[in-house]
C-alpha positions in Angstrom: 0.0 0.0 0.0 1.3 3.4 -1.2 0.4 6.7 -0.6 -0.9 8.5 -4.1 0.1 12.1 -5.2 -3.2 13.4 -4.6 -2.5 11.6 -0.7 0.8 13.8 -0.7 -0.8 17.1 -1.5 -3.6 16.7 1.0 -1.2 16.1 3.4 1.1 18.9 2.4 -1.8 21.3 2.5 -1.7 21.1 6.5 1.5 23.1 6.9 0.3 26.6 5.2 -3.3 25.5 6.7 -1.6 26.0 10.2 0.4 29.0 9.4 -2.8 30.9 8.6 -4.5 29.6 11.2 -2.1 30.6 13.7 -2.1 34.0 12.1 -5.4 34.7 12.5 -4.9 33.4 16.3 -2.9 32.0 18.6 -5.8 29.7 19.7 -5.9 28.1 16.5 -3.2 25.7 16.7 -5.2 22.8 16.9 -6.4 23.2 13.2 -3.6 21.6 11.8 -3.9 18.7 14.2 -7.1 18.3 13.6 -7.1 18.5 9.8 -4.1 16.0 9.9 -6.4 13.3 12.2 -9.2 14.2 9.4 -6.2 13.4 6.6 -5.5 9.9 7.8 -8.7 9.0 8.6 -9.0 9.4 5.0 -6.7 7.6 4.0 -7.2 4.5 6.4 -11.0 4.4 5.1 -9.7 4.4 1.1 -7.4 1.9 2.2 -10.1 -0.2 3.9 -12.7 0.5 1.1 -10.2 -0.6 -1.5 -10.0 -4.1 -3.4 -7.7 -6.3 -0.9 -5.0 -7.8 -3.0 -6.1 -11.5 -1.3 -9.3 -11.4 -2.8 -7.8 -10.9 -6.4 -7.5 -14.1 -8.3 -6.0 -14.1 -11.5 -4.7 -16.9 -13.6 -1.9 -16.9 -16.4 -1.5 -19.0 -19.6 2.0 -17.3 -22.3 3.4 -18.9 -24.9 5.5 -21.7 -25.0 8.2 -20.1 -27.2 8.6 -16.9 -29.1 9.1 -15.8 -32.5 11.7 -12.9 -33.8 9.8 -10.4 -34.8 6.1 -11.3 -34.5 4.0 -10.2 -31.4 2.8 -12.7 -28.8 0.7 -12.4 -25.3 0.7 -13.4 -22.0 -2.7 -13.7 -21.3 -4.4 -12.7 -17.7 -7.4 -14.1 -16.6 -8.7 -11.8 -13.2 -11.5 -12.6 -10.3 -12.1 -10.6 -7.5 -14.0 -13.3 -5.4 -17.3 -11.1 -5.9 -15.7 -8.1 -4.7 -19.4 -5.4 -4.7 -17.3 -2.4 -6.6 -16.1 -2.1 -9.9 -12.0 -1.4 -10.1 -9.4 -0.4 -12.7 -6.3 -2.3 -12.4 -2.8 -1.3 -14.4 -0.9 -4.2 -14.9 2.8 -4.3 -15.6 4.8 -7.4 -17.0 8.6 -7.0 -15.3 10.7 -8.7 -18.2 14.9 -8.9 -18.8 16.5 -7.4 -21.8 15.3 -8.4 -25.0 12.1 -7.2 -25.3 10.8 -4.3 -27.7 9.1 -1.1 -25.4 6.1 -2.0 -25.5 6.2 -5.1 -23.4 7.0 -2.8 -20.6 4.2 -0.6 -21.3 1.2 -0.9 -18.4 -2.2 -2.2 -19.5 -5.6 -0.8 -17.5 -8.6 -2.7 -17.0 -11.8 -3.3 -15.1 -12.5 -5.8 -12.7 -16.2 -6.3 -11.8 -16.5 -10.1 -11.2 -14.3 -11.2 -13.9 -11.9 -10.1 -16.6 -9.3 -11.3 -19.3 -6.6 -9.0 -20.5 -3.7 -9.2 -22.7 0.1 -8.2 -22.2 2.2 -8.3 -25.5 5.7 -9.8 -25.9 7.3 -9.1 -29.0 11.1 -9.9 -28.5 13.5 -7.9 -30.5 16.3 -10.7 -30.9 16.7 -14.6 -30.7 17.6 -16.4 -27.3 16.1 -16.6 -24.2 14.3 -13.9 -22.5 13.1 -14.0 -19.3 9.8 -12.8 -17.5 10.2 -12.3 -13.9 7.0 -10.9 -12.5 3.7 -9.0 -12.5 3.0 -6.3 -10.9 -0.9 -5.1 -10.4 -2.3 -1.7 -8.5 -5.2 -0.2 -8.3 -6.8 3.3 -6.7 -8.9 3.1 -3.6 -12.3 4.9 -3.7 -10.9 8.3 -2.6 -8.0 7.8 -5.1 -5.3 8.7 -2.1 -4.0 5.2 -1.7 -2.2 2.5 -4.2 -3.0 -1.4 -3.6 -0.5 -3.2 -5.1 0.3 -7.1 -5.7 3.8 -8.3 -7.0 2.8 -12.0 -8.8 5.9 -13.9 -9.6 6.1 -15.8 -12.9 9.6 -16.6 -13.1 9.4 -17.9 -16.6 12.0 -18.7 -19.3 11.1 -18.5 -23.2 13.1 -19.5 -26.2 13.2 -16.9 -28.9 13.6 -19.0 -32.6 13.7 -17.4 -36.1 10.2 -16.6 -37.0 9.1 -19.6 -39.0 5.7 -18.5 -38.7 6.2 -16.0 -41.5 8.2 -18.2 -43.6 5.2 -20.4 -43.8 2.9 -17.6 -44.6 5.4 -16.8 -47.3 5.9 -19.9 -49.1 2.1 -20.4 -49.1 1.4 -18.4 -52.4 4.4 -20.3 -54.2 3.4 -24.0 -52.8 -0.3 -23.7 -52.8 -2.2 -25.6 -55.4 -5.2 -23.2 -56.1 -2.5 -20.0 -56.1 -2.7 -17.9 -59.4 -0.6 -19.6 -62.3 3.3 -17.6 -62.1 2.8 -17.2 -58.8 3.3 -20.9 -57.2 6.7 -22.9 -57.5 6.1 -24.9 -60.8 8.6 -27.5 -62.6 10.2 -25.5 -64.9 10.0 -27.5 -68.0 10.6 -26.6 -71.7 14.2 -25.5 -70.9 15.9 -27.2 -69.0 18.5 -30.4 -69.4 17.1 -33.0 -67.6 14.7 -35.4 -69.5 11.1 -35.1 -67.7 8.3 -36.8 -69.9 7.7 -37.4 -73.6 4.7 -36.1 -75.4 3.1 -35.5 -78.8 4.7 -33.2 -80.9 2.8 -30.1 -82.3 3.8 -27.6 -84.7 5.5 -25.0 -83.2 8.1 -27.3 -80.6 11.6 -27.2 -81.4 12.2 -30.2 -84.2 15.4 -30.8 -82.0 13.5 -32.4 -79.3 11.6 -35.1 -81.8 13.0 -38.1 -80.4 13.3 -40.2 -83.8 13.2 -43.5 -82.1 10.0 -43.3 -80.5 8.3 -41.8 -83.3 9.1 -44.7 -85.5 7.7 -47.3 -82.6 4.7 -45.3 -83.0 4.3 -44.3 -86.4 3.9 -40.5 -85.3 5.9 -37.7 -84.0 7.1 -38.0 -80.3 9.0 -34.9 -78.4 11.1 -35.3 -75.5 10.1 -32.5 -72.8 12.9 -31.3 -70.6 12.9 -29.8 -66.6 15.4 -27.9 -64.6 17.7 -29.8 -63.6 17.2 -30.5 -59.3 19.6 -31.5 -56.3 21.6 -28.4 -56.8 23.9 -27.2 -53.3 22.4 -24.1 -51.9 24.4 -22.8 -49.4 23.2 -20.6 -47.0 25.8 -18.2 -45.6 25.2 -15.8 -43.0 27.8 -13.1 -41.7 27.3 -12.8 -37.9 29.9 -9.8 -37.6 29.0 -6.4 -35.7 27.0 -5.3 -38.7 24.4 -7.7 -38.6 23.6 -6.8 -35.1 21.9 -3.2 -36.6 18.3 -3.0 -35.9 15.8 -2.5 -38.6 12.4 -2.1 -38.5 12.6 -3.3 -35.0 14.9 -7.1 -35.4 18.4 -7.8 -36.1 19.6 -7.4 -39.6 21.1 -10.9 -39.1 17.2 -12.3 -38.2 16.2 -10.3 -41.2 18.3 -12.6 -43.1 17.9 -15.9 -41.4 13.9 -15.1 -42.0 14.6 -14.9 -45.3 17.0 -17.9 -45.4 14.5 -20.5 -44.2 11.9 -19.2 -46.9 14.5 -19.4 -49.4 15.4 -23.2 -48.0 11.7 -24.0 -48.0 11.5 -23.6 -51.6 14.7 -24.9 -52.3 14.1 -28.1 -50.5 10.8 -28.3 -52.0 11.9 -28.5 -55.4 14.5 -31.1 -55.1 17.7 -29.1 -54.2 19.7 -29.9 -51.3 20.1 -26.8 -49.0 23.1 -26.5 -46.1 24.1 -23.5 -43.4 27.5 -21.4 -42.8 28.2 -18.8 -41.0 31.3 -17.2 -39.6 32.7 -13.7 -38.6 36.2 -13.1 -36.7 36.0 -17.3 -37.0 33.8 -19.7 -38.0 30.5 -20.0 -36.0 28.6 -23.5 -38.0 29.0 -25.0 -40.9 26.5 -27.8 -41.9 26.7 -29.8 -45.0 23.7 -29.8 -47.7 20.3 -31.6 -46.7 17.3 -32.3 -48.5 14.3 -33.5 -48.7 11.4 -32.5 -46.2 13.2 -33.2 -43.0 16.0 -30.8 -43.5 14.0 -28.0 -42.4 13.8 -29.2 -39.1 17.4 -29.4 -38.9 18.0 -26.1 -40.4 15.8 -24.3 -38.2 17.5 -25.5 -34.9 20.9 -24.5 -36.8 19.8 -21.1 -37.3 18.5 -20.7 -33.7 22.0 -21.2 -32.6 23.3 -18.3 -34.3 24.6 -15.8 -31.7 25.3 -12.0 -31.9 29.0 -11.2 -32.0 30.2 -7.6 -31.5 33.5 -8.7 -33.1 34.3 -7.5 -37.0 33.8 -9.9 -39.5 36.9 -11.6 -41.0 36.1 -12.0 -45.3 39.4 -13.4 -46.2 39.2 -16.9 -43.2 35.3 -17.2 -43.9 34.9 -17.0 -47.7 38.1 -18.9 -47.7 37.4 -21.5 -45.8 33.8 -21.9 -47.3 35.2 -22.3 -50.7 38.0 -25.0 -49.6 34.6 -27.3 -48.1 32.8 -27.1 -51.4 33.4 -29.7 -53.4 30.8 -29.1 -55.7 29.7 -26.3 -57.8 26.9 -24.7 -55.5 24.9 -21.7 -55.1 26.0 -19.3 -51.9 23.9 -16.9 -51.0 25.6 -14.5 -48.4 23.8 -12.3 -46.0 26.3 -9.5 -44.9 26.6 -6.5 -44.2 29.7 -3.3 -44.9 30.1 0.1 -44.6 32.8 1.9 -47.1 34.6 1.0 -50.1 37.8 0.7 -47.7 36.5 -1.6 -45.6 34.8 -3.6 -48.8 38.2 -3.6 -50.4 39.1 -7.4 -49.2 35.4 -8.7 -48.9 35.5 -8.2 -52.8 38.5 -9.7 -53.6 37.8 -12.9 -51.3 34.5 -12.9 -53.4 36.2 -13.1 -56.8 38.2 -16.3 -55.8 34.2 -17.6 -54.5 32.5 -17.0 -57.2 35.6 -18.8 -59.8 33.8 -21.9 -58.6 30.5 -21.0 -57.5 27.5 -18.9 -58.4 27.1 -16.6 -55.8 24.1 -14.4 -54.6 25.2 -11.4 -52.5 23.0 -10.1 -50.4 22.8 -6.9 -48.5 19.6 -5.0 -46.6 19.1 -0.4 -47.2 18.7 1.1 -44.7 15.5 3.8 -44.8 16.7 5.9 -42.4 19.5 7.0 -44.9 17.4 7.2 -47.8 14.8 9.5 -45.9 17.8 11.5 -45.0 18.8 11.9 -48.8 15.1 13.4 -50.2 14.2 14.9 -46.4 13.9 18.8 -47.1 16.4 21.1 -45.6 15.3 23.2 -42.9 18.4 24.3 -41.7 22.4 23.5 -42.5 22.6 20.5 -40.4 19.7 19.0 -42.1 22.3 19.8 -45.6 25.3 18.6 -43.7 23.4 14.9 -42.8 21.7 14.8 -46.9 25.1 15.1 -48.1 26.7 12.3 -46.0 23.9 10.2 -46.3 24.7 10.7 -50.5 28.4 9.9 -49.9 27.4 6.8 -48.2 25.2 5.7 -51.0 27.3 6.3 -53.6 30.1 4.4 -52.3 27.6 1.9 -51.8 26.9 1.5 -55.5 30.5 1.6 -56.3 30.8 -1.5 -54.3 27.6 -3.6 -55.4 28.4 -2.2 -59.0 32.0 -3.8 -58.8 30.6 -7.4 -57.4 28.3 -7.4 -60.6 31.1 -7.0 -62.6 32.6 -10.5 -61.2 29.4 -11.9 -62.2 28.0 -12.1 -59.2 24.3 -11.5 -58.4 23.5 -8.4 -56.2 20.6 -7.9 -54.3 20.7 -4.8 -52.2 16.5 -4.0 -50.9 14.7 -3.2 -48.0 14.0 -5.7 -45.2 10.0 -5.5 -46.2 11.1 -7.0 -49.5 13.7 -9.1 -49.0 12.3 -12.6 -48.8 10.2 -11.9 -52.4 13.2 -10.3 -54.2 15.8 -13.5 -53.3 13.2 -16.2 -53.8 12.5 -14.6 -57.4 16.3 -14.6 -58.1 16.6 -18.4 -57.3 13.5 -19.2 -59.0 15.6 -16.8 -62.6 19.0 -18.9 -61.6 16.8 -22.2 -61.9 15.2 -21.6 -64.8 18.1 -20.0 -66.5 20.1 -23.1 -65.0 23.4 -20.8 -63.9 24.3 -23.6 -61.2 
């Protein structure tokens, strides 16, 4: 039980109360006594009029795990033991770090009988986050006294790449009544690997009339070609300092495993065989390729692993040693992250001996904050000042992305919001195309 501010100023309003009374006369002492006596009474009749915190009943059922980036609630269900008075209630979840603001932002609601409130939990990284405790108050009739009740919860949750979205994601490429173009199809017509034969009709190329079958029966029979499958897609993610930059609220490293495991879906889906790397001052995990249905299992709880590291990533040992454990001819898509064209100057190189061997996919998120910056107004010289940096940043941006699609590597430089569409689209072109 607490006093409230309103309690404070009532209370405080004795001392000038008994100045003037004594100014006026002598005899008049007793006012301030009296009104003091008349103060706590008061306050002991709010407090006794008030909900007692033994009466409140409230039950909790949360989540058993968490996902980066998407919202989830604790959920409170409240009885007050038919209690005769209605009460409002503010409710405050005490978690650890990891949690976006408004997790620790109270929630207000009225009691009468019974009540069910909601307190979100939207974590802001992957790991474990913890929720200690509740804490609940509530104003007595008079509004000069705080109940309170501390509830312990004590709870641990795992935080795990949101694999909720990925689903929703891959459901317009998988689905079977999604719009034609839109859904993962076999790509056939073009490709090298024999899939079916069928009639010919005018109009197929006379290269693919298979001669021998036609004779056998006495009409023209064309061989029909797919894409050719069980490609190496390696997934490799750069867990440096960089990655650890919020935007739009998660990682830039969980903005890339997000879109990894969509990616990997698909990939996985349509025959190809899909492994993890990751590395930054040193290597961090390195999986070999999977397939099949039960790799994304696997590739999920390798991804949840992933750690932030405040140390600087190391191009020349990862890209190296990435490129001595392929055997094969695979497709690396790298999630990373730089700042300059000094600091790009050996990531670059290292990428030119990668992509001799391999078809690589580089990958790298804008940031809006310096885009705004470039087209925001100026009001005043700083507002210049920041525009013009915020150019020289971008420009030197280009002049590394422009360079890496020189050594014939594909770019991909977007927004976080568009991230997962934009690298599916360019696997889906490197399929069809057949650049593995």
């Amino acid at each position: 039980m607490r006093p409230t501010r309103l309690a404070v100023l009532v209370f405080a309003a004795a001392v000038p109360l008994a100045i003037v009374a004594i100014l006026v006369d002598e005899d008049l002492w007793a006012v301030g006594l009296v009104y003091v006596g008349a103060a706590l009474a008061a306050v002991a009749m709010d407090a006794l009029s008030a909900l007692p915190p033994s009466r409140l009943r409230l039950e909790l059922q949360g989540p058993e795990v968490l996902f980066i980036g998407d919202s989830a609630e604790l959920t409170i269900r409240l009885s007050d033991t038919q209690w005769p008075r209605a009460t409002r209630l503010e409710l405050l979840c005490d978690v650890g770090p990891g949690f976006r603001p408004e997790t620790r932002q109270p929630v207000r609601v009225l009691l009468q009988g019974h009540a069910d409130t909601y307190i979100p939990l939207v974590p802001e990284q992957r790991g474990t986050v913890h929720i200690q405790r509740l804490w609940m108050r509530w104003l007595g009739p008079f509004g000069l006294i705080w109940r309170l009740r501390i509830h312990p919860i004590d709870e641990t949750l795992a935080v795990v790449p949101n694999i909720h979205a990925v689903r929703s994601a891959a459901i317009p490429f998988v689905a079977r009544d999604a719009f034609i173009g839109i859904k993962v199809r076999r790509q056939l017509g073009g490709g090298s690997e024999f899939e079916s034969l069928r009639d010919y009709m005018p109009g197929f190329d006379h290269r693919s009339i298979d001669w021998k079958h036609s004779a056998r029966h006495c009409k023209l029979i064309s061989k029909e070609f797919q894409a050719e499958r069980n490609h190496n897609v390696i997934l490799a993610f750069d867990t440096g300092h960089l990655m650890r930059e919020p935007l739009d609220g998660i990682p830039r490293l969980d903005h890339a495993i997000n879109a990894g495991l969509l990616l990997a879906y698909l990939a996985l889906r349509t025959g190809d065989r899909v492994g993890t790397f990751a590395f930054d001052a040193r290597i961090r995990m390195a999986s070999a390729p999977i397939s099949g249905a039960v790799g994304m299992p696997h590739l999920l709880e390798a991804t949840s692993r992933l750690d932030y590291q405040y140390e600087e990533t190391n191009f020349t040992l990862g890209i190296a040693e990435l490129n001595a454990r392929l055997r094969r001819r695979s497709l690396v898509v790298l999630f990373t992250e730089f700042v300059d064209t000094v600091t790009a100057e050996l990531m670059v190189e290292t990428l030119g001996r990668l992509a001799d061997r391999h078809l690589v996919v580089f990958v790298t998120l804008q940031e809006r904050t310096v885009t705004d910056t470039i087209g925001a107004p100026p009001r005043q010289f700083a507002d210049m000042a920041r525009s013009v940096v915020a150019a020289d940043f971008v420009r030197e941006r280009m002049v590394v992305l422009e360079r890496i699609r020189r050594l014939g590597i594909h770019a991909l430089d977007v927004p976080s919001g568009a991230l997962a569409v934009d690298l599916v689209n360019r696997y889906l072109t490197v399929r069809r195309m057949e650049l593995i």
